[in-house]
Each structure stands twice: as C-alpha cells, then as structure tokens.
C-alpha beads as a LAMMPS data file, in Angstrom:
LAMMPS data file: protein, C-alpha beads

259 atoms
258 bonds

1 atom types
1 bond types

-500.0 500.0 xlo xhi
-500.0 500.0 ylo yhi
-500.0 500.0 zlo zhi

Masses

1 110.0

Atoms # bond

1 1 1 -5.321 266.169 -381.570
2 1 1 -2.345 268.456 -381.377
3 1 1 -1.461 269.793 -378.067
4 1 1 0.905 272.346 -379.443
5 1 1 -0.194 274.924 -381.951
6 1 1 3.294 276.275 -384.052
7 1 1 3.659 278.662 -386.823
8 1 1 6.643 280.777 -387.837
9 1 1 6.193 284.506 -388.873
10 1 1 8.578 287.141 -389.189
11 1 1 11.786 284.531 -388.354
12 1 1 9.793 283.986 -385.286
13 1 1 8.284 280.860 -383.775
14 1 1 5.321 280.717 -381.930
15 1 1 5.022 277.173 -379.610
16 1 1 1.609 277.535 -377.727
17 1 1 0.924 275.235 -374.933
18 1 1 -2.923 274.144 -376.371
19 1 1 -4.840 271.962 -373.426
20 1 1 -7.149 275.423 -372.579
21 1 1 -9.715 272.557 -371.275
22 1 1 -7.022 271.793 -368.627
23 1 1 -5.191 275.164 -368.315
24 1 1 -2.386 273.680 -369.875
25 1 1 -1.670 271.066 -367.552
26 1 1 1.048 268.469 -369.382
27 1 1 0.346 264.957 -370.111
28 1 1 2.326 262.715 -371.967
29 1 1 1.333 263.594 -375.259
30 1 1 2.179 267.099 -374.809
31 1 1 5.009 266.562 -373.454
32 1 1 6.552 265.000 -376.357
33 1 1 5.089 267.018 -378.678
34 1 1 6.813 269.886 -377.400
35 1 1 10.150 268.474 -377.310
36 1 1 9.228 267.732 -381.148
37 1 1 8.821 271.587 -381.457
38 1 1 11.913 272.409 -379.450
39 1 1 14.366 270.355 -381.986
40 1 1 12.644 271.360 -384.963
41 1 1 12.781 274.992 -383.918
42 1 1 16.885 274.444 -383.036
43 1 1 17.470 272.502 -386.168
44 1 1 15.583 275.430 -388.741
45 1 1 17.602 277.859 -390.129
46 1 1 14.794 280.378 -390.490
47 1 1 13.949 280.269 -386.774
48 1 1 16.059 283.217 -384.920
49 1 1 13.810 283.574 -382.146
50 1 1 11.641 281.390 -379.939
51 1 1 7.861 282.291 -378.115
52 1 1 6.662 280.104 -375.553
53 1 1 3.206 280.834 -374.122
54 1 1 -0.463 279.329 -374.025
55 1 1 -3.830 279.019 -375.237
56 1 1 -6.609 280.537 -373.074
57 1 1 -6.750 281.860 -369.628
58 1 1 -3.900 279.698 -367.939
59 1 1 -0.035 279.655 -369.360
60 1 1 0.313 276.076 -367.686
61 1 1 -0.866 274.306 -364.144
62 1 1 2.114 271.962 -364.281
63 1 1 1.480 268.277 -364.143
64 1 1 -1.999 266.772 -364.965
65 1 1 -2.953 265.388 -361.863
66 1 1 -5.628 263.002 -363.588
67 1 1 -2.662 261.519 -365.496
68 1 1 -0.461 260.760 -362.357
69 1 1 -3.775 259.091 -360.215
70 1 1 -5.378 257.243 -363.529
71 1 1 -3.793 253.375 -362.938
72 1 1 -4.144 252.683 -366.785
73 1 1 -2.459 256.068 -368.001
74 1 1 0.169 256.723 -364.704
75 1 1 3.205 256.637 -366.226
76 1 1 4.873 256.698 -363.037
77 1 1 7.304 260.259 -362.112
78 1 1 10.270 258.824 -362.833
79 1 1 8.989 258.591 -366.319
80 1 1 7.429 262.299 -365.948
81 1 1 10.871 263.478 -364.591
82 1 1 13.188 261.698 -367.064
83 1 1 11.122 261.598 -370.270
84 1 1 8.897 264.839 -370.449
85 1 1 10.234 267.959 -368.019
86 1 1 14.047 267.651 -367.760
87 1 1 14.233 266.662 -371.722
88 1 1 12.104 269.922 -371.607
89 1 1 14.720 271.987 -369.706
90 1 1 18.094 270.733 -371.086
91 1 1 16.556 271.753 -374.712
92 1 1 15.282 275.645 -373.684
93 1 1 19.052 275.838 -372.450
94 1 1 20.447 274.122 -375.103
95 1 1 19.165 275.824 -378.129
96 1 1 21.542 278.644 -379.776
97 1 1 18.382 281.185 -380.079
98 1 1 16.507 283.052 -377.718
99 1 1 13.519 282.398 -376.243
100 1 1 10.978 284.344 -374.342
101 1 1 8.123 282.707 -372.148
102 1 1 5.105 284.991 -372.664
103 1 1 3.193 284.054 -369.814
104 1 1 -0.462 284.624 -370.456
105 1 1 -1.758 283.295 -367.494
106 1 1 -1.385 281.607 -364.138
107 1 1 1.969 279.059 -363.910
108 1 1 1.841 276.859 -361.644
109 1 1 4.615 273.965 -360.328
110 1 1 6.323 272.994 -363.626
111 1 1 4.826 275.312 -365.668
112 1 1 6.157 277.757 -363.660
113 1 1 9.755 276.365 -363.581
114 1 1 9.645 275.865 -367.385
115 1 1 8.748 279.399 -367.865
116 1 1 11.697 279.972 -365.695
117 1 1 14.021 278.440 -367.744
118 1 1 14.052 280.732 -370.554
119 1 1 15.852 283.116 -371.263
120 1 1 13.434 286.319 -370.655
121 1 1 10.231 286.053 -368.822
122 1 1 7.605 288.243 -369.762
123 1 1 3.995 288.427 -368.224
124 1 1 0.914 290.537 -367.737
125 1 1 0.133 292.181 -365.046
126 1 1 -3.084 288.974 -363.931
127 1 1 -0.364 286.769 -363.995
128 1 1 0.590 284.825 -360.510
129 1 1 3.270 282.282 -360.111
130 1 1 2.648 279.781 -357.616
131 1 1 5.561 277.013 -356.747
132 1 1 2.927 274.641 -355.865
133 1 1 4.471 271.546 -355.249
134 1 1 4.629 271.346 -351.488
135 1 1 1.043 271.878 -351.492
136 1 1 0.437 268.532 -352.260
137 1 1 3.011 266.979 -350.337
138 1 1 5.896 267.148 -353.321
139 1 1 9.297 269.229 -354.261
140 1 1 9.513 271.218 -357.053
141 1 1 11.004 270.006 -360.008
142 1 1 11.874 271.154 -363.527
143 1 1 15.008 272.457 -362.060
144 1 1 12.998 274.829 -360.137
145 1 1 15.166 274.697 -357.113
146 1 1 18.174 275.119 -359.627
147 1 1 16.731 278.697 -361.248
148 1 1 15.100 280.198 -358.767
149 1 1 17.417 280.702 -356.115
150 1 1 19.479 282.276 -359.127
151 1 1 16.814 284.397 -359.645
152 1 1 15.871 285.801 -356.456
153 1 1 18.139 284.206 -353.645
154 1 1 18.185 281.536 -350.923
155 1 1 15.455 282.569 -348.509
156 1 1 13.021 283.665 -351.020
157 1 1 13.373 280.887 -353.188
158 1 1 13.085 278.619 -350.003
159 1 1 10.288 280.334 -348.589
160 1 1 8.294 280.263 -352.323
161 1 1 9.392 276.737 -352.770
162 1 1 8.348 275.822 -348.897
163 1 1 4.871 277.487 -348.454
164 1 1 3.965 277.424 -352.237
165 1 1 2.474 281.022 -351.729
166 1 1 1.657 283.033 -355.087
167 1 1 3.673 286.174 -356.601
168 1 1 2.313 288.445 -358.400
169 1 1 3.436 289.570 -362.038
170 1 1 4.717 292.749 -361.024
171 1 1 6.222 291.161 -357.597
172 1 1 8.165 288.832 -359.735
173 1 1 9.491 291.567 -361.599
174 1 1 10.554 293.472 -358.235
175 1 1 12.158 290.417 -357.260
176 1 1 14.364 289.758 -360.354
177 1 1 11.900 286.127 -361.114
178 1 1 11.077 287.570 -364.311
179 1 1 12.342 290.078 -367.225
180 1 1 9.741 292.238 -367.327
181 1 1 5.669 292.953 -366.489
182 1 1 3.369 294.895 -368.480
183 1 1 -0.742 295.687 -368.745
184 1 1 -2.705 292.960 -370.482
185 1 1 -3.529 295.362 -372.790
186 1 1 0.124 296.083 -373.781
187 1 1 1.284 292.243 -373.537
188 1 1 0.701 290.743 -376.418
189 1 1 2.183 293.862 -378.496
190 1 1 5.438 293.929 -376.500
191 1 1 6.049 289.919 -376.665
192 1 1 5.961 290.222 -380.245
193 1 1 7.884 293.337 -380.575
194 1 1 10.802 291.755 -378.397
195 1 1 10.387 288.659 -380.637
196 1 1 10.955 290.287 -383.420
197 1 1 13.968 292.701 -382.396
198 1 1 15.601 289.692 -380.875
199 1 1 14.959 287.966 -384.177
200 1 1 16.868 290.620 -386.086
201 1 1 19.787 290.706 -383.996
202 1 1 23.584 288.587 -384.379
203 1 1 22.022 284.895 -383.658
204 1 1 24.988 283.463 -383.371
205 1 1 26.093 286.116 -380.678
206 1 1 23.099 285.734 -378.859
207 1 1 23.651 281.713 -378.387
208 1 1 27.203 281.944 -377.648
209 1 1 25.629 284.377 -374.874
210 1 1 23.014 281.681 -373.434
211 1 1 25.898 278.743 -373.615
212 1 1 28.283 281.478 -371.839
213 1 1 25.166 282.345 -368.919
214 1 1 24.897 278.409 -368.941
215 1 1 28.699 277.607 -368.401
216 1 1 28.737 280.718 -365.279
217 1 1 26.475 278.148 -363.510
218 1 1 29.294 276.158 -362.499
219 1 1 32.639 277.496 -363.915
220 1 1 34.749 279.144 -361.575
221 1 1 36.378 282.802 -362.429
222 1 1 39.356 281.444 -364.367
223 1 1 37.317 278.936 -366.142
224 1 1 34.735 281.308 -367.504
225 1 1 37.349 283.932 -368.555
226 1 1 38.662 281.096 -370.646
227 1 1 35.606 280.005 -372.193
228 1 1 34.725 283.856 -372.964
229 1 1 37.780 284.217 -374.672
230 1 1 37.105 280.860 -376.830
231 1 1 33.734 282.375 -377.256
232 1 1 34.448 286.305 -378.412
233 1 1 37.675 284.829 -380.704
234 1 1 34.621 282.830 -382.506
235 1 1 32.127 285.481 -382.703
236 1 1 34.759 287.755 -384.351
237 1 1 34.963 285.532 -387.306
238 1 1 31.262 285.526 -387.691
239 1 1 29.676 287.311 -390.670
240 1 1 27.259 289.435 -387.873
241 1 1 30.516 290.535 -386.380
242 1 1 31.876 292.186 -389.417
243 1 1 28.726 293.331 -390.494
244 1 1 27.934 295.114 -387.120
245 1 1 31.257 296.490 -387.384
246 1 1 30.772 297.831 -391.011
247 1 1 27.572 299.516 -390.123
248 1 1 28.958 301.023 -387.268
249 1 1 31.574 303.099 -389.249
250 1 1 28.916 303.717 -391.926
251 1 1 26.676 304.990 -389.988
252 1 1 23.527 302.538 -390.599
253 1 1 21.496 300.456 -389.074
254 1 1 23.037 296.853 -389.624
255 1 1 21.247 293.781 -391.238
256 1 1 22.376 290.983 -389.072
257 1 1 22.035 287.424 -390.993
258 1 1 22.326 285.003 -387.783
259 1 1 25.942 283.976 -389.095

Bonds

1 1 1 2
2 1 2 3
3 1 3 4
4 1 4 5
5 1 5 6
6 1 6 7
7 1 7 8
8 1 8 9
9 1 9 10
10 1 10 11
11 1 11 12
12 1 12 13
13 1 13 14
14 1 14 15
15 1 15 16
16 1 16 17
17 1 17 18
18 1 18 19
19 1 19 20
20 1 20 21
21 1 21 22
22 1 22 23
23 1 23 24
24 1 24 25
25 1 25 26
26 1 26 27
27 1 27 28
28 1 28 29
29 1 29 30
30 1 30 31
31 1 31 32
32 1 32 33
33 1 33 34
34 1 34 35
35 1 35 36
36 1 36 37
37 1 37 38
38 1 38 39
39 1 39 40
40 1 40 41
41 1 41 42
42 1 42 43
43 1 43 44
44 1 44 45
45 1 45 46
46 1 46 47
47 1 47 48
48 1 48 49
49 1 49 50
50 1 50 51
51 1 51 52
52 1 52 53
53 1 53 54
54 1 54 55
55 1 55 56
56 1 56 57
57 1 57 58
58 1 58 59
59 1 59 60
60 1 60 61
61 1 61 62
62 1 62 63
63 1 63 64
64 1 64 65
65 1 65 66
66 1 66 67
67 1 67 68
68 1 68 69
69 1 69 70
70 1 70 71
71 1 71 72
72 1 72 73
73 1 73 74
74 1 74 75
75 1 75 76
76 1 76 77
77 1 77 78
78 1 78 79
79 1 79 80
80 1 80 81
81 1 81 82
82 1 82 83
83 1 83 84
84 1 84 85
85 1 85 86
86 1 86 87
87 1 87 88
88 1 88 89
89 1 89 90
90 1 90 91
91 1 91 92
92 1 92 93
93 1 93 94
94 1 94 95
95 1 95 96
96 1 96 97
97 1 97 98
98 1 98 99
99 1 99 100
100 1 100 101
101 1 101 102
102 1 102 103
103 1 103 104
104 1 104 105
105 1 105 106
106 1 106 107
107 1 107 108
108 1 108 109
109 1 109 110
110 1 110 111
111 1 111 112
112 1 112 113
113 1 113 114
114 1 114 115
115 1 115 116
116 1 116 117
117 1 117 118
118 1 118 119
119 1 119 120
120 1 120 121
121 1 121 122
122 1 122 123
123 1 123 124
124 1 124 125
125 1 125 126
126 1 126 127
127 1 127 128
128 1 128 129
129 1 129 130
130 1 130 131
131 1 131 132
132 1 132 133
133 1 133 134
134 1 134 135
135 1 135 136
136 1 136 137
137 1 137 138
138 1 138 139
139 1 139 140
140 1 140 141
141 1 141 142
142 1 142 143
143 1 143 144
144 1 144 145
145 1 145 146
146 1 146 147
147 1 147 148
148 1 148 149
149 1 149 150
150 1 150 151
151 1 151 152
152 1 152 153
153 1 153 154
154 1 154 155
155 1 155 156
156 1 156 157
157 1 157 158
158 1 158 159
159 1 159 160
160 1 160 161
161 1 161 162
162 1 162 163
163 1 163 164
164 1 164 165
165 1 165 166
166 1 166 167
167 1 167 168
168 1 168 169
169 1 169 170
170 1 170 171
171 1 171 172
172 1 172 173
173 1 173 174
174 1 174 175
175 1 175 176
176 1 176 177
177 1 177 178
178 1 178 179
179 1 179 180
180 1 180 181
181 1 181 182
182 1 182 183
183 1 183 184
184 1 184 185
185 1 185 186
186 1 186 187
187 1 187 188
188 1 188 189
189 1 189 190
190 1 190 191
191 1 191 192
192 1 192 193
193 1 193 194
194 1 194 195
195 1 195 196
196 1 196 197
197 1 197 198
198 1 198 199
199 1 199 200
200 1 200 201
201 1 201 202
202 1 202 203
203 1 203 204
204 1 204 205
205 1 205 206
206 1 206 207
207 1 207 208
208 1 208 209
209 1 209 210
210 1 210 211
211 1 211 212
212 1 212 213
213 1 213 214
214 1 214 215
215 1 215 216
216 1 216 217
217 1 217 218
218 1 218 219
219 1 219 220
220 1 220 221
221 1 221 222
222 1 222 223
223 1 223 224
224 1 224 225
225 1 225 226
226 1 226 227
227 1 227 228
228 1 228 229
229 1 229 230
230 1 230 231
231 1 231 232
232 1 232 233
233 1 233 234
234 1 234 235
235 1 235 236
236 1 236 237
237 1 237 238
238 1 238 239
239 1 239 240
240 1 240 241
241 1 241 242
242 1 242 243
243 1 243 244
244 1 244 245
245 1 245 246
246 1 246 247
247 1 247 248
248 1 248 249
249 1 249 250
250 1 250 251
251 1 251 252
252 1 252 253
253 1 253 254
254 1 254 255
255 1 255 256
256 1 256 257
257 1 257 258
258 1 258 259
C-alpha cells in the first residue's frame, strides 16, 4: 500500500500524506516514501512547483504513537529523528522549487513543524496547530524550535512549544506562523491557483531565493550581501532573466521557462 498519493498536473506536483485511517500520523513506511517523492520531485525537470497536504480530515498528527510503543515495530527515535523527519526537513529546504503546505486539517507535533518548513503555509479556516510534544512528556522536533521562533518570536514560540496549546488558522496567520488563511470553501481553489502562478514564474529565481532565506539563518550582514551578489550575478545570466527583461520593454506578459 502506498502511503503517498503523487501526480503532476499543470508543472505542478501534488504529494498527499495518505494514512486518513490514522490522520496522517507517520510511520516508517511513509516516511520513506515521502523522501522518495521529495528527490524525485527535485530531480524532474517538469516539476516547478511543489503541494504538500493530506488525505481526509487531518493534514498530519505527527508521529504514530502505535509505532513508537509496538516492541516488534519501535524503531527507536533516534532512528525516527535521523532517518524519517530531519531527512524530511533538510530536503523541503533543499529543493530549488517552491513548495506550499496546504494544510487541510489539524497538524499536530511533526506534522505541524513539517508544514512549517515550507516555504508558504496555507490553511483553512478549521485548521488548528497544536505543538504537542510536551503533552506527552517530549520536545518538539522537526526543527520546530528552529522555525518557529523565526516565525513568531521567543515567548510565543516558547509558550506554544511549552503548554502545547492550539492556534487557530486565522491566529496563525495574525501571528506571522503561516502565509495565509482562507474559508474551506475557497481553500482548495486558492492552493491550486498559487501552485500554478508559482509554477509559471523564473524557477531558477525562486530557488536561488529559498537557498538565499536559508543562508540569512546564520550568515551575518557582510556574509549575506556577498552571497546575494554571487546569487543576482547568476540569475542575470539565466534565460528567465532576459526573458523577463524582454517582456518588460515589450509590453507582455512573459513566458518564464524555469532556466
């Protein structure tokens, strides 16, 4: 059985998180069989722009617990931590395309934190987001106490990470968590409309963008200057670059190729 369901329309793919049963809680096997997704979606040419979201009513609980307390299937968290989430993570950040977590439903510990990690969250207006590690006696993890104090600051992310309460779609929105919330009935409409715009813009641009947001993590001022300038000298040889430029002066809408 798959635990992923993947298609590509529109120079878009689709990854959905598929363990409804469970509300997408992550064992082993889906684990890997996301990463799978992940590199095939960095490696393909035709991909531009990446969807992360769920089947059914949950976008993702985190860890399944049954896993983690079964003493034939336990693989142990250091195995959890080093072989299934932060794989997970450094490949979101690592991939030259966008990608959007469409969060359908509740997310929950590291489903929250993975949703985190990309680069625009978007979620419907049900949606709560519940760092629920210390709950049950644990930190959070998926770099979860690397993103969200990014996001939203030291004593919020403290007091979210520390008493595991939930926030709210709209909330996290207020609160700079996530990109943007909107009305079930308008979610599913504006993920793929974002999806597709994002698709159809400079590709290469937009990478160099996500590896230059990755590098301000720990550069100081003089060392991110420097790696803008490496960056903008290389995106003005690109073929988007000149074509932007061209339709510019023509007065058109430009057809961006991703190169």
């Amino acid at each position: 059985m798959s635990f992923i369901e993947f298609q590509i329309e529109n120079k878009v793919a689709s990854i959905a998180l598929n363990r409804p049963e469970v509300f997408n809680s992550f064992n082993r096997e889906m684990a890997l069989q996301l990463q799978q997704v992940l590199d095939d979606c960095a490696e393909n040419p035709e991909v531009r722009a990446i969807v992360l979201t769920a089947k059914g009513k949950a976008f993702c609980a985190g860890q399944d617990l049954k896993e983690v307390t079964d003493p034939e299937l336990n693989p142990g968290f250091k195995k959890i931590l080093e072989e299934h989430y932060n794989p997970i993570i450094l490949k979101i950040r690592a991939i030259k395309k966008p990608i959007i977590a469409a969060v359908n439903g509740v997310a929950a510990g590291a489903g929250a934190n993975i949703a985190l990690a990309c680069d625009l969250v978007i979620a419907h207006d049900k949606v709560s987001f519940i760092q629920a590690f210390s709950l049950i006696g644990l930190v959070p993890d998926s770099a979860g106490t690397y993103f969200l104090p990014r996001l939203i600051g030291f004593q919020r992310a403290s007091a979210l990470a520390m008493l595991g309460d939930k926030v709210g779609a709209e909330e996290a929105e207020r609160i700079g968590m996530i990109y943007k919330c909107v009305s079930l009935e308008s979610f599913e409409s504006t993920v793929d409309q974002l999806a597709i715009r994002l698709a159809n813009m400079p590709t290469k641009a937009l990478g160099m963008i996500k590896e230059l947001f990755n590098a301000s993590m720990t550069n100081s001022l003089e060392e991110q200057l420097a790696t803008e300038s490496k960056y903008q000298i290389e995106a003005a040889q690109s073929e988007d670059y000149a074509e932007g430029v061209a339709a510019f002066i023509e007065k058109r809408q430009p057809k961006f190729k991703g190169q």
